[in-house]
C-alpha positions, -999 to 999 in steps of 0.1 A, spaced: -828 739 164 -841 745 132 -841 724 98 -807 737 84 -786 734 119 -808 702 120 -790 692 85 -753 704 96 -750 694 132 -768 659 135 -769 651 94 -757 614 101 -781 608 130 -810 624 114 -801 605 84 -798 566 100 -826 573 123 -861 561 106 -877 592 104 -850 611 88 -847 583 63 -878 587 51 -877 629 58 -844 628 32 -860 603 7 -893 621 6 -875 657 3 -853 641 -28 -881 632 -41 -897 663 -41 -863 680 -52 -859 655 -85 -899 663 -92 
């Protein structure tokens, strides 16, 4: 599965799983920079 189906099929458990926490903060981040 790659990084866009990763964003559109498991979003919510990427997102409240600790890893993707910090993956989505970081790339935010990096997006507001």
């Amino acid at each position: 599965m790659n990084e866009r189906d990763l964003r559109t099929h498991n979003m919510e458990d990427f997102i409240f799983s600790q890893d993707g926490y910090h993956h989505v903060f970081n790339e935010n981040i990096d997006s507001l920079l």
